[in-house]
ZAFI-434404 format. One record per residue: x, y, z of N, C-alpha, C in turn. Coordinates in pm, whole numbers, m for minus. Each point is the difference from the previous one (the first is absolute). Layout:
ZAFI-434404
+--------+--------+--------+--------+--------+--------+--------+--------+--------+
|    nc1 |    nc2 |    nc3 |   cac1 |   cac2 |   cac3 |    cc1 |    cc2 |    cc3 |
+--------+--------+--------+--------+--------+--------+--------+--------+--------+
|      X |      Y |      Z |      X |      Y |      Z |      X |      Y |      Z |
...
+--------+--------+--------+--------+--------+--------+--------+--------+--------+
***
This chain:
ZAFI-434404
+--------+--------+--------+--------+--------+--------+--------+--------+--------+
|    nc1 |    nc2 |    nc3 |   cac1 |   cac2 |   cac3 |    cc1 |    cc2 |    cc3 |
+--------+--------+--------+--------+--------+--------+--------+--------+--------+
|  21318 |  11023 |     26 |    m80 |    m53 |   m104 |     86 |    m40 |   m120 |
|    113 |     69 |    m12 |     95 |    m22 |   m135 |     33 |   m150 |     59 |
|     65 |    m18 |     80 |     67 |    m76 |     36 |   m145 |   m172 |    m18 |
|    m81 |     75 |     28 |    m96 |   m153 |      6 |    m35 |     m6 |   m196 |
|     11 |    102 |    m68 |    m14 |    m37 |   m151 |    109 |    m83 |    m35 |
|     87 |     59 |     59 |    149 |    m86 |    m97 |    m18 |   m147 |     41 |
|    m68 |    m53 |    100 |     11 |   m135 |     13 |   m109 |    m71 |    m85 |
|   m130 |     85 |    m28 |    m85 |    m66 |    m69 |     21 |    m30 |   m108 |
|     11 |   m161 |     m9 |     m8 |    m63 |   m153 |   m111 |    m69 |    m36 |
|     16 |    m80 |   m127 |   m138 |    m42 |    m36 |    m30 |   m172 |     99 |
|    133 |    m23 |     69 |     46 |   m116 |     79 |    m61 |     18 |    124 |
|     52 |    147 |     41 |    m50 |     10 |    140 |   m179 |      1 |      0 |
|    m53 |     29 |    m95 |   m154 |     75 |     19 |    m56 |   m157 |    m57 |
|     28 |    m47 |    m57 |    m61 |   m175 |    m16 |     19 |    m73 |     94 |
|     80 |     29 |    103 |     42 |    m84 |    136 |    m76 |      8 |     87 |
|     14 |    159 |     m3 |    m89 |     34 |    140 |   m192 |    m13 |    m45 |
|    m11 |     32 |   m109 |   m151 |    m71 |    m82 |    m24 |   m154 |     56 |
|     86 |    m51 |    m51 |    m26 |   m181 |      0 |     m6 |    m12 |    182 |
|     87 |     70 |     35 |     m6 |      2 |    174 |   m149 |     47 |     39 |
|    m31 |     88 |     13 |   m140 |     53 |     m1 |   m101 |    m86 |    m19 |
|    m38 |    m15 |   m120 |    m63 |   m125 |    m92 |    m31 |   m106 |     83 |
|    169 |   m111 |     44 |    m32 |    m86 |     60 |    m11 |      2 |    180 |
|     43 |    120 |     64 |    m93 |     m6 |     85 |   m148 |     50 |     33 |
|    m99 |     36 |    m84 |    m93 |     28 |     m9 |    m82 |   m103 |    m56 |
|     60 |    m51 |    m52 |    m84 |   m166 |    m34 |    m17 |    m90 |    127 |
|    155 |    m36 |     87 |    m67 |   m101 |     93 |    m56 |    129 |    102 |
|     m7 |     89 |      3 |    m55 |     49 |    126 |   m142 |     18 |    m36 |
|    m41 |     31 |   m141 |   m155 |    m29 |    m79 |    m46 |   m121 |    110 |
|    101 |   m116 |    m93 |    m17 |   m139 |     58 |    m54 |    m47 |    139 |
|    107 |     29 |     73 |    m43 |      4 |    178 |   m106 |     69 |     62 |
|    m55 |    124 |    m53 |    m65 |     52 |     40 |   m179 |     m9 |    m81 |
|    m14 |    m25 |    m91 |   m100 |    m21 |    m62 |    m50 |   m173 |    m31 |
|     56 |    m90 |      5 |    m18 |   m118 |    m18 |    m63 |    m70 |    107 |
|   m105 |    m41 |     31 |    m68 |    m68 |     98 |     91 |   m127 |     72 |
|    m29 |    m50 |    144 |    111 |    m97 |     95 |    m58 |   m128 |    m89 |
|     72 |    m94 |     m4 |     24 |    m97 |    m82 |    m85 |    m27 |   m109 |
|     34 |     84 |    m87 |    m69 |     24 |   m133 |     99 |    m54 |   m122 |
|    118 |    m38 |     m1 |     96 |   m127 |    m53 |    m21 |    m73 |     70 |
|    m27 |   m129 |   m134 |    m47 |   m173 |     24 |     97 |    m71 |    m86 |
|    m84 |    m94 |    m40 |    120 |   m103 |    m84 |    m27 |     52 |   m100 |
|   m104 |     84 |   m106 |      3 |     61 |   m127 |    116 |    109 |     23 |
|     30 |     46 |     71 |     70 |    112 |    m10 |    183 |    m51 |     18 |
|     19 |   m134 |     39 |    110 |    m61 |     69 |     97 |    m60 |   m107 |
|     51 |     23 |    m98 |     71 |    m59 |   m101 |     15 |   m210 |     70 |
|      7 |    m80 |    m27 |     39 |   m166 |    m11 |    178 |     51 |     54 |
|      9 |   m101 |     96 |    168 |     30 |     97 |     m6 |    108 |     33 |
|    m58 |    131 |     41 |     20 |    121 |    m28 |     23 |      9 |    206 |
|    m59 |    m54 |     59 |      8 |    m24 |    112 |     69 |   m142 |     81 |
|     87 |     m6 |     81 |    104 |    m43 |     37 |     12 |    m75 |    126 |
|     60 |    m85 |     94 |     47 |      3 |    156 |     50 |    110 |     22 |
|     58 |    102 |    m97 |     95 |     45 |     77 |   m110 |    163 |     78 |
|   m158 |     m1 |    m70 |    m76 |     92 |    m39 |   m129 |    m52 |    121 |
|     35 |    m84 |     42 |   m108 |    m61 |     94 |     94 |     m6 |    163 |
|   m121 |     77 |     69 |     54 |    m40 |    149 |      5 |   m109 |     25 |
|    133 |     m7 |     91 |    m59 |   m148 |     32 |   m105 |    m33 |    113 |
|    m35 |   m144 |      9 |   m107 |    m32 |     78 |   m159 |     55 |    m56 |
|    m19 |    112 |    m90 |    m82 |     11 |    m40 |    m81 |    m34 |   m112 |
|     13 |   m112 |    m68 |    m97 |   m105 |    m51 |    m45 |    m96 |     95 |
|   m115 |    m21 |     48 |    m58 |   m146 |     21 |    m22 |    m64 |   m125 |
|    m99 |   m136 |     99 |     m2 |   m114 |    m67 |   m105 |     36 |   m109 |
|    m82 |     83 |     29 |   m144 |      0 |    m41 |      1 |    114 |    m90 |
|    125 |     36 |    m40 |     m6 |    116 |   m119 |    106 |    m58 |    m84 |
|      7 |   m156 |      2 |    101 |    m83 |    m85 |   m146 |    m50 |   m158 |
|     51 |    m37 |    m66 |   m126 |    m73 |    m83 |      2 |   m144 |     56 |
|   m121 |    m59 |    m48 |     12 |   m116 |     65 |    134 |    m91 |    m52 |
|     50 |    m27 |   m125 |     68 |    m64 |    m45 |    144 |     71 |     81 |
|     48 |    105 |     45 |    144 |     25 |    111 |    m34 |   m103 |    114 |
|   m141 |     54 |      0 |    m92 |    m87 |    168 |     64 |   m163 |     13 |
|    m33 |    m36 |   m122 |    m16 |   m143 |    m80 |    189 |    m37 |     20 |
|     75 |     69 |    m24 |    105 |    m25 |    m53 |    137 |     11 |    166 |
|    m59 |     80 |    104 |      7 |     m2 |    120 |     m5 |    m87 |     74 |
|    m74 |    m89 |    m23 |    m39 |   m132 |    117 |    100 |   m107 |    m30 |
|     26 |    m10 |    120 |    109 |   m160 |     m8 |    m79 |   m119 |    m11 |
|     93 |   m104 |    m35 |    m50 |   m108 |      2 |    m82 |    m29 |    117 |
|    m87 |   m129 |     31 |   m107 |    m24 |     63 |    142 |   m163 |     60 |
|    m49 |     57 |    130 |    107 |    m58 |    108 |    m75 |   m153 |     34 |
|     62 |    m90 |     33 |    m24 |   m165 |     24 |   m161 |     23 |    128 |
|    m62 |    m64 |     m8 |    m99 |    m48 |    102 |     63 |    m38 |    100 |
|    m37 |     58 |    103 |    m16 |    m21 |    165 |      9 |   m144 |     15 |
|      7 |     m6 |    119 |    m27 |   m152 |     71 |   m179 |     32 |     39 |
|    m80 |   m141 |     m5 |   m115 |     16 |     45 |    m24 |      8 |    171 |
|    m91 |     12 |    m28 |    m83 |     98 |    133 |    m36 |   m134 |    101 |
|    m30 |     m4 |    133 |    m63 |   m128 |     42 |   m117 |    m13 |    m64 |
|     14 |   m157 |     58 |   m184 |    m42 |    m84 |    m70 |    m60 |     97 |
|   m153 |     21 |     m8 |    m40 |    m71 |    141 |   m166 |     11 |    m20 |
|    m92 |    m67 |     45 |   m114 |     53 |     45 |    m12 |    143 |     13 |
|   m149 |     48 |    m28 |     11 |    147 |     23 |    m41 |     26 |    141 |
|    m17 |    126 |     60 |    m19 |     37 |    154 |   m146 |    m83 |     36 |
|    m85 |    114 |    m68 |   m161 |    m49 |     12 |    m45 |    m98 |    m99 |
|    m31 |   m104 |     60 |    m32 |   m122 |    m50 |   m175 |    m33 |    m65 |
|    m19 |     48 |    193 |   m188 |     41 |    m63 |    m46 |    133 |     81 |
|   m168 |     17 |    m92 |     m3 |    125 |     77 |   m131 |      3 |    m21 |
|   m104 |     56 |     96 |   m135 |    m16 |     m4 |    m86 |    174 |     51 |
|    m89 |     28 |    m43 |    m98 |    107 |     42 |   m120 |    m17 |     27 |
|    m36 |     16 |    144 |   m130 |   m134 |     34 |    m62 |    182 |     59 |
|   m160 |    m45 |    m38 |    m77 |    121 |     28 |    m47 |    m58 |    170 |
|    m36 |    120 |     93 |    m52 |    m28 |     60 |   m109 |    m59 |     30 |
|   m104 |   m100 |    m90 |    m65 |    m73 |     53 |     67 |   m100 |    m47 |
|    107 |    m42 |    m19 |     72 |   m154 |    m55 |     29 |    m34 |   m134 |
|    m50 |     95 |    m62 |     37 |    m56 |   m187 |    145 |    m20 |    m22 |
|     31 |    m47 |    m77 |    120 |     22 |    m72 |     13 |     36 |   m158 |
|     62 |    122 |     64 |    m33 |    117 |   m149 |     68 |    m21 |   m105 |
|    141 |    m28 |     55 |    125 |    m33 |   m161 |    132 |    m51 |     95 |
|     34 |    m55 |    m33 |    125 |    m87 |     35 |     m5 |   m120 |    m48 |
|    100 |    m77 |     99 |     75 |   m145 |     m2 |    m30 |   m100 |     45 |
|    m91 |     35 |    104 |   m105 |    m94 |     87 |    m71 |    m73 |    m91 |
|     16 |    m76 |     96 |   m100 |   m178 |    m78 |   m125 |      6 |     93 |
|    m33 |     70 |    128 |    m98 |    m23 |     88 |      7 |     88 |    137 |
|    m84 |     46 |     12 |    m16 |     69 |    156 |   m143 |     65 |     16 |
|     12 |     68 |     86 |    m97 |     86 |     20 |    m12 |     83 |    151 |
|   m150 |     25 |     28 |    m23 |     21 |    186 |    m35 |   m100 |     50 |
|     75 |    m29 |    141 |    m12 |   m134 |     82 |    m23 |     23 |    122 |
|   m172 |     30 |    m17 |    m68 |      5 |    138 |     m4 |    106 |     64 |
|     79 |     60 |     65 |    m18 |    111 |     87 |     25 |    135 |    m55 |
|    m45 |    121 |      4 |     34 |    100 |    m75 |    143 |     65 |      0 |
|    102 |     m2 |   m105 |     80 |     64 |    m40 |    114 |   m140 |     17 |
|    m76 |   m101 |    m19 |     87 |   m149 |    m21 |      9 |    m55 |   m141 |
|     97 |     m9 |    m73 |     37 |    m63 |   m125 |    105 |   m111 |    m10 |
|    m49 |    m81 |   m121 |    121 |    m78 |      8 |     18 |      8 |   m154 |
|    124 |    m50 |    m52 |     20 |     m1 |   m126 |    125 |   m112 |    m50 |
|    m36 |    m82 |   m124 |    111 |   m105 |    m22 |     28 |     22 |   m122 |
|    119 |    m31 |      7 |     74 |     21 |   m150 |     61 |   m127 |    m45 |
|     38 |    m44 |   m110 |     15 |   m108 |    m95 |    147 |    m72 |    111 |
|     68 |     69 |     m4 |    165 |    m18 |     55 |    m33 |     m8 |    125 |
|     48 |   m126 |     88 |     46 |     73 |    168 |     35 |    113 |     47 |
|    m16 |     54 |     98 |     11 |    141 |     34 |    112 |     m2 |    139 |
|     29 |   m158 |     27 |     55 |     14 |    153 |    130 |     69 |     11 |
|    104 |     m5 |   m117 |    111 |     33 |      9 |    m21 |    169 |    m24 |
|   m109 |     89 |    m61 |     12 |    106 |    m49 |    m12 |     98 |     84 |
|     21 |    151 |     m9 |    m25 |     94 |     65 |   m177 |     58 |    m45 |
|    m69 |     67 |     66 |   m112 |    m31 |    m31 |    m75 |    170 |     85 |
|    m21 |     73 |    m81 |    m74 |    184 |     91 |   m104 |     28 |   m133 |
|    m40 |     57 |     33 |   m121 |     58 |      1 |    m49 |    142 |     43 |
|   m107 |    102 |    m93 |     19 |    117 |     49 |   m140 |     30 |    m77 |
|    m90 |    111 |    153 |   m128 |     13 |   m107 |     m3 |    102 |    m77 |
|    m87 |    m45 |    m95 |     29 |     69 |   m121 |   m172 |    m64 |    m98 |
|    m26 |    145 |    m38 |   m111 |      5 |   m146 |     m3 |   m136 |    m32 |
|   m113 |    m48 |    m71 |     m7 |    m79 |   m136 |    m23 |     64 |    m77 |
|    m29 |    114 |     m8 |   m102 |    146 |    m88 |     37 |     89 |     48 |
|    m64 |    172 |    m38 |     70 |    118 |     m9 |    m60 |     25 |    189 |
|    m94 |    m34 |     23 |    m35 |     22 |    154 |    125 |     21 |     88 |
|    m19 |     96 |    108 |    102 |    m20 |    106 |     10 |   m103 |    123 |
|     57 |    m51 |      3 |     35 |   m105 |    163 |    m41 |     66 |    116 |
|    m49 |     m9 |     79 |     21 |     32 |    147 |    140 |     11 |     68 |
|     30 |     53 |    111 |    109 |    m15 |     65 |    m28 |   m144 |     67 |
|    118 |    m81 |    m41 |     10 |   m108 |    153 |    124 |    m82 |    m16 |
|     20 |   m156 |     19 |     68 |    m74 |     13 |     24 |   m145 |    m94 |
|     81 |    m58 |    m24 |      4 |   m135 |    m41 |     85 |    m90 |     m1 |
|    m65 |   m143 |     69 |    136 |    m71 |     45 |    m17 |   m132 |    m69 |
|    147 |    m52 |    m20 |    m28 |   m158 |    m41 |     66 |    m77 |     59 |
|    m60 |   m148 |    m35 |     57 |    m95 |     52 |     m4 |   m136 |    m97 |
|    121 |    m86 |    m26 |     12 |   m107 |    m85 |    m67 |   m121 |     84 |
|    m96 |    m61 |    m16 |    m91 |   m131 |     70 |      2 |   m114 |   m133 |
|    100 |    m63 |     38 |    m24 |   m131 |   m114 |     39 |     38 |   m107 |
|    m63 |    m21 |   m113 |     18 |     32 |   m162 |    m88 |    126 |    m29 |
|    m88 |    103 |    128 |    m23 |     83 |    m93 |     14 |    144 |    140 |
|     m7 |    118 |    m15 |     33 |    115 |     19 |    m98 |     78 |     78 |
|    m39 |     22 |    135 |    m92 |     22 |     74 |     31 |    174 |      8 |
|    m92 |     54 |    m55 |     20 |    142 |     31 |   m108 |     17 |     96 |
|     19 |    140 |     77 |    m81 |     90 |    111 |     11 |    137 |    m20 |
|    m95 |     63 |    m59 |    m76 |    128 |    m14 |     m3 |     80 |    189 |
|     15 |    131 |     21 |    m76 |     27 |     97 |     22 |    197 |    m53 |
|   m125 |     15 |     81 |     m5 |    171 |    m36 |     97 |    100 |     65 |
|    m11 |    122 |     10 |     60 |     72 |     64 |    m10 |     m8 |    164 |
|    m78 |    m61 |     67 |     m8 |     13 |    120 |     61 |   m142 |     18 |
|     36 |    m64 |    m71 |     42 |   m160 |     58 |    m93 |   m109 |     21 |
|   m133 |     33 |    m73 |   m137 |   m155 |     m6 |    m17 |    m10 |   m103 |
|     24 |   m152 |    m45 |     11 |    m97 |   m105 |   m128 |     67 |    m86 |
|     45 |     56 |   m127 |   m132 |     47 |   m131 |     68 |    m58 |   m107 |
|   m128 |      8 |   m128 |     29 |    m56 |   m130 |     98 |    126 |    m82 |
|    121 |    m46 |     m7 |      4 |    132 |    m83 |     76 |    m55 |   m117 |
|     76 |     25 |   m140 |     52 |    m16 |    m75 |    115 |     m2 |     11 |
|     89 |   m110 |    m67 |    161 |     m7 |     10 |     16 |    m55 |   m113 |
|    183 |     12 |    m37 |    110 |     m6 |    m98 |     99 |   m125 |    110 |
|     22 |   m102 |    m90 |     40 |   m134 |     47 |    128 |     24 |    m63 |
|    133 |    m27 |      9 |    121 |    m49 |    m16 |     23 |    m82 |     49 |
|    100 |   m129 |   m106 |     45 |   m103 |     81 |    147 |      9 |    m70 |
|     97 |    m13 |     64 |    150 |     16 |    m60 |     72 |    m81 |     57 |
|     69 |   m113 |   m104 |     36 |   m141 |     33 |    157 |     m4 |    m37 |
+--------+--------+--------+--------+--------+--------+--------+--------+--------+
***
């Protein structure tokens, strides 16, 4: 015990105080302070660094817009254009099963004579075009199961309806013509 008086000065006992002191503050700190409870009020202006940031860990979207803004390169020359041409479907028709024509492109058609026989003409020749058809609603009703076939006759578009068993009925179709 002699031996530990003779060393105590008023140097040593303010040292080991201020030692004490300051580790009991950050360990206060660490242990009582809620997980990210320092923000930018608490962050002195420069006070944080590259050298203080992982890397890779900023995105784009925790930049302000004006870094956002200040990021983007110049806006690069225009392409060459695209082909140009006629579009696929040229005309297109929705004929109810008794012959109306509900909305399309058609200039004229209807039912021709025998049940589940239509014809339909459109403004343009049709001979060079591809030309299907598929039944389908004019309204929220459901279709029946069956069939539908076409055929190009002259300047206008001979469709054929038939049911699920394969005999010619009125039923509703969706006209494409693609030229």
């Amino acid at each position: 015990m002699t031996r530990l008086k003779s060393r105590l000065t008023y140097a040593n006992v303010t040292a080991s105080i201020a030692l004490f002191v300051a580790l009991g503050g950050s360990s206060y700190a660490a242990l009582s302070l809620p997980r990210n409870s320092v923000g930018t009020n608490q962050i002195r202006t420069g006070a944080v660094g590259s050298s203080e940031i992982r890397n890779h860990s900023v995105a784009l979207r925790d930049m302000s817009s004006g870094a956002q803004r200040a990021l983007r390169g110049a806006i690069g020359p225009a392409g060459p254009a695209g082909p140009t041409g006629p579009p696929a479907a040229r005309d297109f028709e929705v004929v109810s099963g008794a012959g109306a024509l509900i909305r399309g492109t058609a200039v004229s058609g209807g039912r021709a004579g025998s049940p589940g026989t239509y014809t339909v003409a459109f403004a343009a020749p049709t001979t060079a075009c591809a030309v299907t058809a598929s039944l389908g609603s004019t309204d929220a009703t459901v279709v029946p199961a069956g069939r539908v076939t076409t055929s190009v006759q002259g300047g206008m578009i001979g469709v054929q309806t038939y049911d699920a068993a394969g005999a010619p009925a009125d039923l509703p179709f969706n006209l494409i013509v693609a030229c």
